[in-house]
MDTraj code that builds the backbone (N, CA, C; nanometers):
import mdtraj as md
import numpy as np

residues = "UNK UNK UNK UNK UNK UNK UNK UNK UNK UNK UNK UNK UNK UNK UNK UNK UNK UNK UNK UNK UNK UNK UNK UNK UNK UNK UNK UNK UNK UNK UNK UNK UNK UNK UNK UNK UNK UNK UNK UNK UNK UNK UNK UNK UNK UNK UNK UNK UNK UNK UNK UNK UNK UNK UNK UNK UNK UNK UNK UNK UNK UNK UNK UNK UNK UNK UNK UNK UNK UNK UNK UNK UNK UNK UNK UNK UNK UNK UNK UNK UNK UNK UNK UNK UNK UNK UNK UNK".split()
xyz = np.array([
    [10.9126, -10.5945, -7.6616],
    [10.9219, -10.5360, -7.5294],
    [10.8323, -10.4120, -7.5257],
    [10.7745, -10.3918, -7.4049],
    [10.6887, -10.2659, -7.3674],
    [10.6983, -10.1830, -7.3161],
    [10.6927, -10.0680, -7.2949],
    [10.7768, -10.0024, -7.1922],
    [10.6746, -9.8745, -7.1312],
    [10.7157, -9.8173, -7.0160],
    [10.5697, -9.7422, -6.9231],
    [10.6970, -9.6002, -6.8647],
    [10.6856, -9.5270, -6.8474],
    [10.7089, -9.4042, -6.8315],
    [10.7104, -9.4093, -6.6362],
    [10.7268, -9.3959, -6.5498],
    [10.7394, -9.3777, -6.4246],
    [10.6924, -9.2325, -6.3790],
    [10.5846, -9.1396, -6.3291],
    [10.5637, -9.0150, -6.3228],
    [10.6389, -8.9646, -6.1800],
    [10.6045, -8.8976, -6.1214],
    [10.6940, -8.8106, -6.0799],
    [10.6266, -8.8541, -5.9428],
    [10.4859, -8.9213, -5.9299],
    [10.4061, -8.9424, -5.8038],
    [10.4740, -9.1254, -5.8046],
    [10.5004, -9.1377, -5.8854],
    [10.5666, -9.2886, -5.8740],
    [10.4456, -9.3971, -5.9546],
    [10.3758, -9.3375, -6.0435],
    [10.2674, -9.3914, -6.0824],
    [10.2717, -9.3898, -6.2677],
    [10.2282, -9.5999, -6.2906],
    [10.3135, -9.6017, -6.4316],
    [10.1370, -9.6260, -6.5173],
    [10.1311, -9.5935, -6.6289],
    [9.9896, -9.6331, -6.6950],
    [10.0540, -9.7976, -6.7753],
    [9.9531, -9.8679, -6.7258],
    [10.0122, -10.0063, -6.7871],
    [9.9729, -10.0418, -6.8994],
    [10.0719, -9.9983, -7.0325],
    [10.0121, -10.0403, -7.1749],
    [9.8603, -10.1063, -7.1808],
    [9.8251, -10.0971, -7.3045],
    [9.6652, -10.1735, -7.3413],
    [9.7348, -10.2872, -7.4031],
    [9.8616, -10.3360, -7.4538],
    [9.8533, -10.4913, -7.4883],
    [9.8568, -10.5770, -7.3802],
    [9.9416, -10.4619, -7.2763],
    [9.9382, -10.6069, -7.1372],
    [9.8035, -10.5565, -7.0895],
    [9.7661, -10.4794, -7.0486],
    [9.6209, -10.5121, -6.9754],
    [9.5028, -10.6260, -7.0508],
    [9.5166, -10.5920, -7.1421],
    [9.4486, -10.7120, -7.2216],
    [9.5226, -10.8082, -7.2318],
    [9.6205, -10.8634, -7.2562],
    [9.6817, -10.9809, -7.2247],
    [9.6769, -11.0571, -7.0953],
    [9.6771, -10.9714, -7.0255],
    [9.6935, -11.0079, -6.8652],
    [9.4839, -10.9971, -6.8126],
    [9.4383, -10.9485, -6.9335],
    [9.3173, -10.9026, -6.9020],
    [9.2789, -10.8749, -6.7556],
    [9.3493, -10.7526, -6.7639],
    [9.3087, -10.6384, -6.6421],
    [9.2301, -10.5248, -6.6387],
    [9.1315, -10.5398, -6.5867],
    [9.0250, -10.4418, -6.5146],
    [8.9937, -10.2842, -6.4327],
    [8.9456, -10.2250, -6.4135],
    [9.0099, -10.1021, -6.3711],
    [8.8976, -10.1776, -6.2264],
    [9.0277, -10.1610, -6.1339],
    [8.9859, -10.1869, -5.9724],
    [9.0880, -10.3315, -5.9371],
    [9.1583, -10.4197, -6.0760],
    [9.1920, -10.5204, -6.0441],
    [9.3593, -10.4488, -5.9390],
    [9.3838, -10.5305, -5.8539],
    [9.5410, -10.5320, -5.8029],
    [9.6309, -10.6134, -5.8824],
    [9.7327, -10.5614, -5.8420],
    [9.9023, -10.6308, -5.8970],
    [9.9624, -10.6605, -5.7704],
    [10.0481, -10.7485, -5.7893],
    [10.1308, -10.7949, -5.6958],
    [10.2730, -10.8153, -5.7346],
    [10.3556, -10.7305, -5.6704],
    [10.5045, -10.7172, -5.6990],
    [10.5942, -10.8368, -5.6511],
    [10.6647, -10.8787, -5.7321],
    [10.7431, -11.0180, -5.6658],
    [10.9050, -10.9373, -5.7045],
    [10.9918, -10.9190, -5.6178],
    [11.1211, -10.8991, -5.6328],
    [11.1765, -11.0223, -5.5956],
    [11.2608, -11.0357, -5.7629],
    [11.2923, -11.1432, -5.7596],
    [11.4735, -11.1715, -5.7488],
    [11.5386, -11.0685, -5.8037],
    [11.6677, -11.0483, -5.8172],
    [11.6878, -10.8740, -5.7468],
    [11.8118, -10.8582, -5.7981],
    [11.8329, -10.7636, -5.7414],
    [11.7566, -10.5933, -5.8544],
    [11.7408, -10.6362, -5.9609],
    [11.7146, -10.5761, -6.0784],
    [11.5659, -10.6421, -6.1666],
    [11.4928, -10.7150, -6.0768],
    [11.4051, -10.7948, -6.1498],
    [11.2822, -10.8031, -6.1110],
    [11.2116, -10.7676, -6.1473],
    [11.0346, -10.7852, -6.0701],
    [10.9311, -10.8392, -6.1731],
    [10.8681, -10.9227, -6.1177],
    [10.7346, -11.0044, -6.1703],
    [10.6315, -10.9381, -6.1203],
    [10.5444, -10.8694, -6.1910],
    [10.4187, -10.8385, -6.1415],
    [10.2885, -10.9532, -6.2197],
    [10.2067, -11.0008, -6.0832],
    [10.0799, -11.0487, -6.1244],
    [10.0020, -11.0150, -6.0783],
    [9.8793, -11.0626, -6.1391],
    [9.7732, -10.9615, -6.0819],
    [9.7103, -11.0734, -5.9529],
    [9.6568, -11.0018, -5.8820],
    [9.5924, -11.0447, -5.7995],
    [9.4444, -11.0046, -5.7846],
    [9.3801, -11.1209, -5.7947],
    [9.1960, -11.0868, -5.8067],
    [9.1476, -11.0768, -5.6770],
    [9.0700, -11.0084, -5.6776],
    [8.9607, -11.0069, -5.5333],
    [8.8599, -11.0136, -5.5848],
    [8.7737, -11.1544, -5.4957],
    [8.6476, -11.2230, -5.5550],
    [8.5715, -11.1625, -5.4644],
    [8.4374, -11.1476, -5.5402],
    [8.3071, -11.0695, -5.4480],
    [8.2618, -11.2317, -5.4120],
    [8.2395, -11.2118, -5.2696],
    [8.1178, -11.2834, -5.2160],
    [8.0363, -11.4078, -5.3214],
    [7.8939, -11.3374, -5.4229],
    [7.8751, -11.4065, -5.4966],
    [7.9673, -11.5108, -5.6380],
    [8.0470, -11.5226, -5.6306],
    [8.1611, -11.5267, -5.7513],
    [8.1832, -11.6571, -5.6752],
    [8.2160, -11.6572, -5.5319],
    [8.2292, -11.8061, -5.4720],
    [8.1703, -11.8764, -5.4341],
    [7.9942, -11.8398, -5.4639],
    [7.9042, -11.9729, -5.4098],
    [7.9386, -12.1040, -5.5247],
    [7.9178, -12.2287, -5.3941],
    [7.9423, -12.3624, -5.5050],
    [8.0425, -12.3488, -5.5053],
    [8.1568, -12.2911, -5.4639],
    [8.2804, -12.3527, -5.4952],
    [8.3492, -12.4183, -5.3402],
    [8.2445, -12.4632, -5.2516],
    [8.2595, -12.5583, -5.1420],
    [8.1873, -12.6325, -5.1391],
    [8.1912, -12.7713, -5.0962],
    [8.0973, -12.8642, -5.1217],
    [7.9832, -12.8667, -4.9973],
    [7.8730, -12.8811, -5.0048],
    [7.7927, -12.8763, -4.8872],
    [7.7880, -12.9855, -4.7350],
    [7.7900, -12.9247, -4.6737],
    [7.8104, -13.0481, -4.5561],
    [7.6493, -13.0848, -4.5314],
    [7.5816, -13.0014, -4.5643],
    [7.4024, -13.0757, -4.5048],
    [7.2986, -12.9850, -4.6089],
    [7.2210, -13.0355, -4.6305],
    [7.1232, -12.9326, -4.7168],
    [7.0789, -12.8090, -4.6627],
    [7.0636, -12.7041, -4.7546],
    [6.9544, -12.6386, -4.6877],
    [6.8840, -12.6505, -4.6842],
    [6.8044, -12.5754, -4.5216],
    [6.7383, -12.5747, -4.4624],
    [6.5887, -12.5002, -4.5274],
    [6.6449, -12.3802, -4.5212],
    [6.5492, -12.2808, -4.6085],
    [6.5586, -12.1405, -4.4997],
    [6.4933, -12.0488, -4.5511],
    [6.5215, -11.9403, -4.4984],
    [6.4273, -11.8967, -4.3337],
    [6.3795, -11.9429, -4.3313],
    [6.2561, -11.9294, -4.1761],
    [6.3597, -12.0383, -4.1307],
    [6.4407, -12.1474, -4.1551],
    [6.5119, -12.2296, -4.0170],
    [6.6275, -12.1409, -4.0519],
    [6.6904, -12.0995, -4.1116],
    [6.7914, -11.9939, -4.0705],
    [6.8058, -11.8918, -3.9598],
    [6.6794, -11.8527, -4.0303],
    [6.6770, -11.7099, -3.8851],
    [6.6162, -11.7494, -3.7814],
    [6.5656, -11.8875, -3.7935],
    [6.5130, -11.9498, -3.6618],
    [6.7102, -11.9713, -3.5847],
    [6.7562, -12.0395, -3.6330],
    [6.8747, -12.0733, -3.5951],
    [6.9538, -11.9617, -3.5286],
    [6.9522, -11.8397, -3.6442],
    [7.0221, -11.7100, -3.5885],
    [6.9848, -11.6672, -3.4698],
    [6.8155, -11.6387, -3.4424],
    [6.7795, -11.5740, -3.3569],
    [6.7661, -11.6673, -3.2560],
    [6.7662, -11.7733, -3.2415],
    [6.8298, -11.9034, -3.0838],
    [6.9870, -11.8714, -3.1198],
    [7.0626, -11.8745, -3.1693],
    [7.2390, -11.8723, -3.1654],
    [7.1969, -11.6861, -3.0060],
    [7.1513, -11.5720, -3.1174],
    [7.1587, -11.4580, -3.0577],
    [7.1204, -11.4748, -2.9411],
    [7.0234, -11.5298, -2.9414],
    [6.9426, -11.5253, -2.7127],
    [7.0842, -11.5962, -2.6813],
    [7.1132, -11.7757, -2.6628],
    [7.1657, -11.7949, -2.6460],
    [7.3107, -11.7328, -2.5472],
    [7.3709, -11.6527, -2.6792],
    [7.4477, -11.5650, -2.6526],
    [7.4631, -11.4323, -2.5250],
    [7.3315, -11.3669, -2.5443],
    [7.2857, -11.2388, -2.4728],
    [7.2872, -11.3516, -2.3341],
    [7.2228, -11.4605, -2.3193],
    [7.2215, -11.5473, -2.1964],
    [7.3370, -11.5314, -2.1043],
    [7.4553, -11.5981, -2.2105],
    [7.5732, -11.6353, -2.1408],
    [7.6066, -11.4610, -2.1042],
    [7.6306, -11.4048, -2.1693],
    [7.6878, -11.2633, -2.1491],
    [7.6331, -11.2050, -2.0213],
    [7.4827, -11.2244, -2.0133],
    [7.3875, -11.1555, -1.9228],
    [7.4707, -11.2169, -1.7978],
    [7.5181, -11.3817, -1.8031],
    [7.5396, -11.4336, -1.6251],
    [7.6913, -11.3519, -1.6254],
    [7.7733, -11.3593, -1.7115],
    [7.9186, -11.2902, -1.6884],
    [7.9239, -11.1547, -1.6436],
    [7.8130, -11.0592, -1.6463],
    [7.8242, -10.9678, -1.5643],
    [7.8132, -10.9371, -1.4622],
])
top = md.Topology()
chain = top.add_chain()
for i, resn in enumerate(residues, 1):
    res = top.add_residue(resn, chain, resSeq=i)
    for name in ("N", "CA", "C"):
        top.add_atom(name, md.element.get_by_symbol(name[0]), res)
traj = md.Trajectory(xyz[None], top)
C-alpha cells in the first residue's frame, strides 16, 4: 500500500511508483470515480493532441491535395458571405 499526505490547499503529490506504474506525465489528468461511500478509483484520463489522431479514421475519398483544399475553402467562404449578404 501507498500512501500521499493531503496539504492544507487540498493538494496530494502522487508517489513515483504509481506515476510510473500508471505512467503519468506532468500535464496528464485524473479522473475521480466515487464508488462507495468511502471508496474512490482514480484513472487517468489522456488528452490527445490533434496530431496523435491522424489515421485513426478511415478515409471516405482521397486526398485531394492542398491547392483543391483551399480551392474548396475559399468557394465554401464566398458561398457563405453570399447567403449572409441576402439575409440582411
Amino acid at each position: 500500500m501507498t500512501r500521499a499526505k493531503i496539504t492544507s490547499k487540498g493538494q496530494v503529490t502522487i508517489p513515483a511508483v504509481v506515476r510510473r506504474r500508471m505512467d503519468l506525465k506532468p500535464g496528464d489528468y485524473l479522473e475521480f470515480h466515487l464508488e462507495q461511500e468511502m471508496e474512490v478509483t482514480i484513472r487517468p484520463f489522456r488528452v490527445r493532441a490533434i496530431p496523435e489522431l491522424y489515421g485513426s479514421l478511415p478515409a471516405t475519398r482521397t486526398y485531394p491535395g492542398d491547392e483543391a483544399i483551399k480551392k474548396e475553402v475559399a468557394e465554401a467562404i464566398a458561398r457563405y458571405r453570399l447567403e449572409k449578404g441576402r439575409e440582411e
